[in-house]
C-alpha positions as CSV (number, residue, x, y, z in Angstrom):
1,X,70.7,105.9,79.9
2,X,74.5,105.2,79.7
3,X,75.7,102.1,79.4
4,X,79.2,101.2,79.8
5,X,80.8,97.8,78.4
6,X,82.3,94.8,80.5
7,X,86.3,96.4,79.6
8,X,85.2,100.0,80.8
9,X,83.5,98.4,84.1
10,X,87.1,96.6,85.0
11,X,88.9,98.6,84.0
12,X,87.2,101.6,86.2
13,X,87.0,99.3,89.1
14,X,90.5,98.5,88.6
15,X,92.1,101.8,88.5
16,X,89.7,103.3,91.6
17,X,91.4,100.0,94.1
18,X,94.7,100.9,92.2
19,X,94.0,104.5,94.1
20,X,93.1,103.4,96.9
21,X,96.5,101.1,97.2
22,X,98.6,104.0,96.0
23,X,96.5,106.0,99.1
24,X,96.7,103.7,101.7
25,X,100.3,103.2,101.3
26,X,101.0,106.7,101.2
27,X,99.5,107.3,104.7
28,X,100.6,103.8,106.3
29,X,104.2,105.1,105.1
30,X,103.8,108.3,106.7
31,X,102.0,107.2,109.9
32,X,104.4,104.8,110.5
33,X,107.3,107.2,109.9
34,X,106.3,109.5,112.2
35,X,105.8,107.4,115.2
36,X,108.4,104.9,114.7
37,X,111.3,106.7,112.4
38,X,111.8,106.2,108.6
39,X,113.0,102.2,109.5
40,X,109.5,100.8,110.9
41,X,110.5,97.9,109.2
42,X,113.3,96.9,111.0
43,X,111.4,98.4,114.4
44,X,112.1,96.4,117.5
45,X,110.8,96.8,121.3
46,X,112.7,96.0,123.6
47,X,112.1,92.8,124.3
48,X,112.9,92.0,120.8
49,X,109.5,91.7,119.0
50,X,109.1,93.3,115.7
51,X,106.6,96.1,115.3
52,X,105.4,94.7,112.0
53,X,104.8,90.5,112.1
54,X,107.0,88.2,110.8
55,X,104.8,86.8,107.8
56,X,103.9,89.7,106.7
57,X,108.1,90.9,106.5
58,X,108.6,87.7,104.7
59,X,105.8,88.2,102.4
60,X,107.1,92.1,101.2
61,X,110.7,90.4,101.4
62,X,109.6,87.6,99.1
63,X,107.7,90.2,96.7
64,X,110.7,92.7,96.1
65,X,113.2,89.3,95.9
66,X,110.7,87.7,92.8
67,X,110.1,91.2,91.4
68,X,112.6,93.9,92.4
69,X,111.8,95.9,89.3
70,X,108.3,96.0,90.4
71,X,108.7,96.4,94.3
72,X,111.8,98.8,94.4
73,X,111.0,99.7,98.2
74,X,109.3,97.7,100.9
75,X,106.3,99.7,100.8
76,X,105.8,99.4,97.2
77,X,105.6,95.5,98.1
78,X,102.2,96.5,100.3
79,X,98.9,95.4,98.3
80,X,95.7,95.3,99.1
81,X,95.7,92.0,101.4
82,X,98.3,93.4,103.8
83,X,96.1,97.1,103.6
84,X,93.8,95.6,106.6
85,X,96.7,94.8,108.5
86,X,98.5,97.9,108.8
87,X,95.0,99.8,109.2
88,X,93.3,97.5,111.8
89,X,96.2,96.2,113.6
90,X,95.3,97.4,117.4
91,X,98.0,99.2,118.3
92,X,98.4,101.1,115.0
93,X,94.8,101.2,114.7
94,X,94.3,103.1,117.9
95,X,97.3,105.0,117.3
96,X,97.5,106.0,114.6
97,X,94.1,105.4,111.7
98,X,91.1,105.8,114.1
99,X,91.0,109.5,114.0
100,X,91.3,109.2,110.1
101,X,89.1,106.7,109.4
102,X,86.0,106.9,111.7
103,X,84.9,109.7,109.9
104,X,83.5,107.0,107.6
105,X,84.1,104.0,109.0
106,X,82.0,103.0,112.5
107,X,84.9,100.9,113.4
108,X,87.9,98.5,113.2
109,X,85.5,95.6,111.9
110,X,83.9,97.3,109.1
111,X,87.3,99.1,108.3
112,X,88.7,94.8,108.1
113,X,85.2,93.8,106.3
114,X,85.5,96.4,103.5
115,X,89.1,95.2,102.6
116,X,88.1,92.0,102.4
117,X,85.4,92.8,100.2
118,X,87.8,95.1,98.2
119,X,90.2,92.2,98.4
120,X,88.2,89.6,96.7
121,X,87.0,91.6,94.1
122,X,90.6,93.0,93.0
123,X,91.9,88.9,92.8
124,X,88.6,88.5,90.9
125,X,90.1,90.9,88.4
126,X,93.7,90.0,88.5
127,X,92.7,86.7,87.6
128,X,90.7,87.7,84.9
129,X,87.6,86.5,86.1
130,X,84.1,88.1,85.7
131,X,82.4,90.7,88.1
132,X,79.3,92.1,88.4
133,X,77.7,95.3,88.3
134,X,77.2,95.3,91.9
135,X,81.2,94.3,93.0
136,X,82.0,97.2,90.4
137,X,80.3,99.7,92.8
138,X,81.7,98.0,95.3
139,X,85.1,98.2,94.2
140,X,84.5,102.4,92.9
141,X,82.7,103.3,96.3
142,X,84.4,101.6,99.0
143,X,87.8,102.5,97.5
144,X,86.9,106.0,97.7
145,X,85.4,105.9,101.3
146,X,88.9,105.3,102.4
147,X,90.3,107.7,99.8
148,X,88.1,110.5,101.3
149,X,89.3,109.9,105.2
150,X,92.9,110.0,104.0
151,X,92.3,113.1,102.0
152,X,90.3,114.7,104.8
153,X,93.4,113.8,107.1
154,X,95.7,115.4,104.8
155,X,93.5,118.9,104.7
156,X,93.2,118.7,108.9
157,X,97.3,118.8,109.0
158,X,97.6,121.5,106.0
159,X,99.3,118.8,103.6
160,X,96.5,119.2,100.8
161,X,97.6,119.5,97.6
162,X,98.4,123.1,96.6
163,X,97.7,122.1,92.9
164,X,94.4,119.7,92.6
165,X,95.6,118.2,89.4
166,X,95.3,113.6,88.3
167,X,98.9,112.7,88.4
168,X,100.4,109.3,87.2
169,X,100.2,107.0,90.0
170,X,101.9,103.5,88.0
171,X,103.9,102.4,85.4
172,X,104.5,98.9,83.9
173,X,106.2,98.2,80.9
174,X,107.1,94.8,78.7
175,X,110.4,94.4,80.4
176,X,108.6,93.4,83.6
177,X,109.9,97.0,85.4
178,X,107.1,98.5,87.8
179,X,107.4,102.3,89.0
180,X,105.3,103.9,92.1
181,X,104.7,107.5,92.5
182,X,105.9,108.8,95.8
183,X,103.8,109.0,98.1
184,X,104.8,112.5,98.8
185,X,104.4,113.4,95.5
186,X,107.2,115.1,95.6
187,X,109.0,112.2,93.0
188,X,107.9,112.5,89.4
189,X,106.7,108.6,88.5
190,X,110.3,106.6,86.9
191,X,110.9,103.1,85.7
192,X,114.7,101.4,87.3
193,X,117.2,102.2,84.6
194,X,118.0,99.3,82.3
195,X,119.7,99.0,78.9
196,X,117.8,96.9,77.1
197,X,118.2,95.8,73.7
198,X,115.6,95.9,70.3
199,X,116.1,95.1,66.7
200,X,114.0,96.2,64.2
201,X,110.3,95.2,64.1
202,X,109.9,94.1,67.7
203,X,107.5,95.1,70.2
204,X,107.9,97.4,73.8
205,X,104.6,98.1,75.4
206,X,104.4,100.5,78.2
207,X,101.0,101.4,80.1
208,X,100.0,103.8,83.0
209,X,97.6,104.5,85.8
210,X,96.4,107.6,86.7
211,X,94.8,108.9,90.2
212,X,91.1,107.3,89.9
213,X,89.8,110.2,91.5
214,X,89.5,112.7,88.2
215,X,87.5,111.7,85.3
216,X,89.5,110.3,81.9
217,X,87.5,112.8,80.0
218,X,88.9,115.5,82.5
219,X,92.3,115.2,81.0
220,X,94.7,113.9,77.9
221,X,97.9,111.7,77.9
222,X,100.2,111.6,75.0
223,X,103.0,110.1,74.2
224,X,106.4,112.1,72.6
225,X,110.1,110.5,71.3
226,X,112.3,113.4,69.7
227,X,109.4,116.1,70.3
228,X,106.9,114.1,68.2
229,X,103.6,113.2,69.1
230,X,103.8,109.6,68.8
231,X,100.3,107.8,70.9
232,X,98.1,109.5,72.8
233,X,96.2,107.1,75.7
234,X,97.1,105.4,78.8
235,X,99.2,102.5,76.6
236,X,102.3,103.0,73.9
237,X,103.4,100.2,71.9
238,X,106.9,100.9,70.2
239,X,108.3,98.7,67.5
240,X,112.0,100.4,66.3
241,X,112.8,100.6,62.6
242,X,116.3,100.2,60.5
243,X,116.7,103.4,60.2
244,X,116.7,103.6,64.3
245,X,120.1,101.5,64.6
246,X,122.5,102.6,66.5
247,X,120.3,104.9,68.4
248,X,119.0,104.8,72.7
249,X,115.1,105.7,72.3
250,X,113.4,107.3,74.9
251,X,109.8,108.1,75.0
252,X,108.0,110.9,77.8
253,X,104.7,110.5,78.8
254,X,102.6,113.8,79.9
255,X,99.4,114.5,81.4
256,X,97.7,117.6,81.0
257,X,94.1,118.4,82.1
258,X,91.6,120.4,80.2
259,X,91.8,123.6,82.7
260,X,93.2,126.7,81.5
261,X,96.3,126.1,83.9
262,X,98.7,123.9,84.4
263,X,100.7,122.8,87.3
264,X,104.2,123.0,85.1
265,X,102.7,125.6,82.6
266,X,102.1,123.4,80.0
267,X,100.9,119.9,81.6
268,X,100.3,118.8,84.8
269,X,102.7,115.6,85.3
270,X,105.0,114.0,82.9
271,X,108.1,111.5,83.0
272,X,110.5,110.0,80.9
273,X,111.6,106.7,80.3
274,X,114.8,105.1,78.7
275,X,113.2,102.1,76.5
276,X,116.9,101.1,75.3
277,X,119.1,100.4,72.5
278,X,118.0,99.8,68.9
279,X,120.3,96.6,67.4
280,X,120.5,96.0,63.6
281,X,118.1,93.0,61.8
282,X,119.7,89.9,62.6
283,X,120.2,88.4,59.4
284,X,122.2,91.8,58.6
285,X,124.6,90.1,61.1
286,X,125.1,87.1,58.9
């Protein structure tokens, strides 16, 4: 019997809601889009009501003001406590998501009751407090009941992926940026463009989340700076040397499953990022 350890539990529950986020905004944004034009958020009826509430506007408006590297558009700034609202709202809900989700779903109030559950158990692990065995099911197979309605949906209107391939669906790095992938697709994953500064011997960290729906041992991400392999893994640490003065360091990050193809010949998704500029030692300056 295989038994896994408290990290790879979290961390698997984790990454499956981190899906299902990445998901669910993908087909609120495009739902939304197409019955009420690319600026639902600013949607009024005539009688000057919004179409999305007032607390939940401040809320994303709040989010993108406190973290604007993080939430770059409004519906980055969507997490998994606003989810329930957009999904079970009743005119969006009859609208718009009850075709899509009562193929798993019996109704609005189970739709609302899962996210809850989902809800508690992701601020359980934001917050770095314990979960057990049975909220980590929770979390992997509720995540992926919503998952499979969206991707059903997406197969009904001939929008399936061509190329079934895990693609990078995050990425966080020390200097507090935050990138989304698209949720077309369409957008390689990118962090905003910022010209930071290092000297010698300190520390950038980067990490990335991939689509929870493929297995980690189904594919390989490494880590390259001048055409080097530098890290292989979901996390690079860089600490620049002297002998990097004077120099703007980049690192790219590629995915690349174990199949015999690949979507761009030789891997499957990949992006770059601009870490930043490499200082001299400060007592060098002295």
């Amino acid at each position: 019997m295989i038994r896994f350890s408290e990290t790879e539990i979290r961390n698997s529950a984790k990454e499956t809601m981190e899906s299902l986020e990445h998901w669910s905004r993908r087909i609120i944004n495009d739902k939304l889009v197409e019955r009420y034009g690319k600026k639902y958020f600013e949607y009024k009826f005539e009688n000057g009501e919004s179409l999305i509430k007032n607390d939940i506007l401040k809320t994303i408006s709040d989010r993108m003001r406190d973290n604007p590297k993080r939430f770059p558009r409004k519906i980055d700034a969507i997490l998994m406590e606003d989810i329930a609202y957009f999904l079970c709202k009743d005119t969006f809900y009859n609208e718009l998501f009850k075709g899509i989700l009562e193929n798993n779903f019996s109704g609005k109030e189970e739709v609302r009751n899962r996210i809850e559950v989902l809800k508690n158990i992701r601020n359980k692990l934001y917050h770095g407090n314990p979960i057990s065995y049975r909220e980590a099911e929770q979390a992997i197979c509720y995540s992926h009941d919503f998952i499979d309605c969206y991707k059903a949906y997406y197969v009904r209107i001939g929008k399936e992926q061509e190329y079934n391939v895990p693609f990078f669906i995050k990425v966080e790095d020390s200097w507090g940026r935050c990138g989304y992938r698209d949720e077309t697709k369409t957008e390689k994953l990118s962090l905003p463009y910022n010209n930071e500064k290092l000297r010698p011997g300190e520390l950038y960290k980067v990490w990335v989340e991939v689509d929870a729906n493929f297995p980690e041992d189904f594919y390989e991400i490494t880590w390259w700076m001048n055409d080097k392999l530098v890290a292989t893994g979901k996390e690079y640490v860089f600490t620049p040397t002297v002998d990097m003065v004077a120099s703007l360091q980049f690192v790219y990050c590629s995915l690349k499953t174990k199949r015999a193809w690949h979507k761009y010949r030789t891997s499957d998704d990949g992006f770059s990022i601009f870490i930043g500029e490499v200082l001299p030692p400060i007592e060098d300056l002295y």
